[in-house]
C-alpha positions in Angstrom: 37.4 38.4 25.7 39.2 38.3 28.7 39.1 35.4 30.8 39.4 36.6 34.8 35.8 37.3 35.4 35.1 36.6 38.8 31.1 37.6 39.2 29.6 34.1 40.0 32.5 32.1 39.7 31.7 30.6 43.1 28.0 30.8 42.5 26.3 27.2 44.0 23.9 26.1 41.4 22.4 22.7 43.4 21.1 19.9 40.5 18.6 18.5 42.6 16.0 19.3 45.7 17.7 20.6 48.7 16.1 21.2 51.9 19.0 22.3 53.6 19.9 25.2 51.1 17.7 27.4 53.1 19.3 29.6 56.0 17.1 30.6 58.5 17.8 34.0 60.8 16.4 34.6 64.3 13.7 37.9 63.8 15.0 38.7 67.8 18.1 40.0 65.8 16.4 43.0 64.7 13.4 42.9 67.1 16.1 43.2 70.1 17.5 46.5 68.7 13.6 47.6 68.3 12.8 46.6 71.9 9.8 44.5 70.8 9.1 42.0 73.2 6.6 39.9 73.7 3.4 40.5 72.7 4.1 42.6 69.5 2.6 46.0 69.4 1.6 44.5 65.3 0.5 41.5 63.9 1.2 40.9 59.9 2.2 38.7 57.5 5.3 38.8 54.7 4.3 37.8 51.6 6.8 36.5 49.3 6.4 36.2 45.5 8.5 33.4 43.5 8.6 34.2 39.9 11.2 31.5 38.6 9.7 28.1 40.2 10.2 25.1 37.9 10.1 21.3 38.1 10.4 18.1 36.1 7.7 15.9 35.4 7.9 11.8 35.6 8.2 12.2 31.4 10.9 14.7 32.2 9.0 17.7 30.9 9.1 21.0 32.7 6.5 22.4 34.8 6.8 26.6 35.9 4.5 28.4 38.3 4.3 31.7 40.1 4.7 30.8 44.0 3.1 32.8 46.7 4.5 32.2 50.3 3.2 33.5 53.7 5.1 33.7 56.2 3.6 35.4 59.6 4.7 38.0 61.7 4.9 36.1 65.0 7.4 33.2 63.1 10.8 33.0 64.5 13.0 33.3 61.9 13.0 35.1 58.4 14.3 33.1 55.8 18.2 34.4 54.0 16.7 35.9 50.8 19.8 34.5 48.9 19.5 30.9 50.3 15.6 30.8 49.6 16.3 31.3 45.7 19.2 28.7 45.7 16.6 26.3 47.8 14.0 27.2 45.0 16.7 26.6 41.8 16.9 23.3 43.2 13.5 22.6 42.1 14.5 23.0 38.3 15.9 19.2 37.4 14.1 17.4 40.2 10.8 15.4 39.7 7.8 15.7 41.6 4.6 13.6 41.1 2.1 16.9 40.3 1.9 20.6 41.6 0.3 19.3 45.0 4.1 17.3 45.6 5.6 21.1 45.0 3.1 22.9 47.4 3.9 20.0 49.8 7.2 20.2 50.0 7.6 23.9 49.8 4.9 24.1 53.0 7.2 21.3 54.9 10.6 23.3 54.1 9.7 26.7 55.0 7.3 25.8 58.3 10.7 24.2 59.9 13.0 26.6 59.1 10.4 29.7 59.7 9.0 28.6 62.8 5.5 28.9 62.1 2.9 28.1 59.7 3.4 29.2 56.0 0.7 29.2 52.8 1.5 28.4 49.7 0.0 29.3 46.3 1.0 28.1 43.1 -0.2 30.0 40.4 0.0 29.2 36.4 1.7 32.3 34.7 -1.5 33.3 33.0 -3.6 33.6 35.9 -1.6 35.7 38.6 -3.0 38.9 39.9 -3.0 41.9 37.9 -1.4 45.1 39.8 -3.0 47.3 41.6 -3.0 50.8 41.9 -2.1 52.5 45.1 -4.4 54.8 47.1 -3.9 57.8 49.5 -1.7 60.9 49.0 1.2 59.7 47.0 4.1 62.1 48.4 7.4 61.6 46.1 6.4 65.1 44.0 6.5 67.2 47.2 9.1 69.7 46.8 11.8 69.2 50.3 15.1 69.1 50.7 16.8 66.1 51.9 20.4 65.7 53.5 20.2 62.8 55.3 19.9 59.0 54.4 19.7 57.0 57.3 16.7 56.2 59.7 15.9 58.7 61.9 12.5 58.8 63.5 12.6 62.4 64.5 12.4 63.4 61.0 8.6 62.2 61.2 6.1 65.1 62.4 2.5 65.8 63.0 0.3 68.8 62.1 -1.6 70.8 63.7 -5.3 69.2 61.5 -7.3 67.4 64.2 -7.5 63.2 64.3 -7.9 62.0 61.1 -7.9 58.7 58.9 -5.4 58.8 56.5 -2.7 56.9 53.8 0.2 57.9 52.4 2.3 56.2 50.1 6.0 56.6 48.4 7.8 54.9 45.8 11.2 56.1 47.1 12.0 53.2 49.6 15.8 52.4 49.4 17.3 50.1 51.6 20.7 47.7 51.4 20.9 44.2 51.8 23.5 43.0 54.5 24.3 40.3 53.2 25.1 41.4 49.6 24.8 45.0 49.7 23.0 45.1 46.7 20.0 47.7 46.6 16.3 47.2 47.4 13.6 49.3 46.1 9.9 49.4 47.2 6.6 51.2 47.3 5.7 51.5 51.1 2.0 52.4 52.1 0.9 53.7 55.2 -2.9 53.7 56.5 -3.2 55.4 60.0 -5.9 56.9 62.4 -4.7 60.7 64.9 -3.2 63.4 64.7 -2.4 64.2 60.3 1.3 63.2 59.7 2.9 65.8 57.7 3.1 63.9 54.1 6.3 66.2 54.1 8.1 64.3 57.1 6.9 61.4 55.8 8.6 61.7 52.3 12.1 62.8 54.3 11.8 59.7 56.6 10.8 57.5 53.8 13.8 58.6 51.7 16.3 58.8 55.1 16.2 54.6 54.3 18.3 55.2 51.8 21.8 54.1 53.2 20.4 52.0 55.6 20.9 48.2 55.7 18.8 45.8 56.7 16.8 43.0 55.3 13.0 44.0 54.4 11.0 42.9 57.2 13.0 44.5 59.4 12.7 47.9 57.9 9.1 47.8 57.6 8.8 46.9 61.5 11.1 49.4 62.0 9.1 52.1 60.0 6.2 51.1 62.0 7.4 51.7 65.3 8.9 55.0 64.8 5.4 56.2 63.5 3.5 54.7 66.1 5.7 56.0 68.3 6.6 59.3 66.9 3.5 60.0 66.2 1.0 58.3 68.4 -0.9 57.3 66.4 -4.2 55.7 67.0 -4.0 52.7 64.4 -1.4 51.6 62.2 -0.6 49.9 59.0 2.5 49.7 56.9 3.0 47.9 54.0 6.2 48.0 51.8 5.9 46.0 48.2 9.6 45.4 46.7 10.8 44.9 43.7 11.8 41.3 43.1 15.5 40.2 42.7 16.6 37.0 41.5 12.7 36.7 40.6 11.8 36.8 44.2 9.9 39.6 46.2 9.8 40.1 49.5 6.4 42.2 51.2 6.5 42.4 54.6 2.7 44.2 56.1 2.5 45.2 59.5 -0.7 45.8 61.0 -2.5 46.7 64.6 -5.8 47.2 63.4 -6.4 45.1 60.1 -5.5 41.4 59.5 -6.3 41.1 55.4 -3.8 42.6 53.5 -5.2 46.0 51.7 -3.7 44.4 48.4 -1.6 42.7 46.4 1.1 43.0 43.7 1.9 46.5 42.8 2.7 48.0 38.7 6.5 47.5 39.3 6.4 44.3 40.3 
């Protein structure tokens, strides 16, 4: 067995509750690029899922939950994916009184370093949603040709069909962390009013992600304003449900017209 394995040799593994694990990161980063300005052309909300939350109890027994955070659109910062699951391990040897201590503390961390109000919902493992099955046109069997894999909102098109009320969704959403560089994967769902986008364009747009890095939230604001502004449309929604890494998921939903999410928790997650 050889013995220079370097994967996670440096890895921080904190013992106990840490506040100051978590690394916020100004959304005007990416909203500058975008020229969003103030007030955004979308409200929304990014819903995170924590799968590996776990505490001690004053006897010292564990506790687990599944944690559901909400973090809104108009917040200042996003929170570093990478930092938010080291902030979250630090739960594992800590003691809290009861699950209300947990949601407290959580809801205390993540408003100051977000910016904003955040909900949180613990859930026990046996009672979290089931998935849900997506609806609309699902595009990823359409038969195109593809060459290129980074964003470009001219590859998005309208038809010729009068105004309509439609949704599309893809399971082909590929994106890079930059931070890590590791891959993201996601189903992204679109529910719009005008002229018929061309499932076709969509599907080459979708997949044009592919190379592209940037965190989550930022892709799915950035899908959104290309189609709103590609193709004028009369009402948006976009609404991207990732797979989870290091037992977290990130599901950013961006919205001019609807403020309830359409649903929650998709069959690969």
């Amino acid at each position: 067995m050889t013995n220079n394995i370097e994967l996670g040799e440096n890895a921080l593994y904190p013992e106990n509750y840490d506040a100051s694990l978590l690394e916020p990161i100004a959304r005007s980063l990416s909203r500058d690029s975008l020229q969003l300005t103030s007030p955004l052309p979308f409200d929304g909300v990014d819903i995170w899922t924590g799968y590996e939350l776990s505490w001690l109890t004053s006897s010292g027994k564990p506790q687990v939950a599944i944690a559901e955070f909400e973090f809104l659109a108009c917040s200042t910062h996003i929170v570093e994916s990478k930092s938010f699951k080291y902030y979250l391990n630090s739960f594992n040897q800590t003691v809290f009184a009861d699950w209300s201590a947990v949601q407290e503390a959580l809801i205390k961390d993540l408003q100051k370093s977000s910016g904003a109000e955040v909900k949180v919902t613990l859930f026990a493992p046996d009672i979290f949603d089931a998935p849900t099955a997506l609806t609309g046109q699902h595009v990823d069997d359409l038969d195109v040709s593809i060459n290129k894999y980074v964003p470009d909102k001219n590859l998005l098109a309208t038809t010729s069909e009068p105004v309509v009320n439609d949704r599309l969704f893809s399971h082909l959403l590929k994106s890079n962390c930059p931070v890590t560089g590791q891959p993201d994967w996601a189903s992204v769902w679109v529910e719009y009013s005008g002229m018929k986008i061309s499932p076709e364009s969509f599907l080459r747009y979708v997949i044009s992600y592919r190379q592209h890095q940037d965190f989550h939230e930022n892709c799915v604001e950035r899908i959104f304003c290309d189609i709103a502004q590609q193709c004028s449309t009369q009402s948006l929604s976009v609404y991207a449900r990732y797979t989870r890494r290091g037992g977290l998921d990130i599901n950013p939903f961006r919205s001019d017209s609807k403020r309830e999410l359409p649903f929650r928790r998709v069959a690969r997650q």
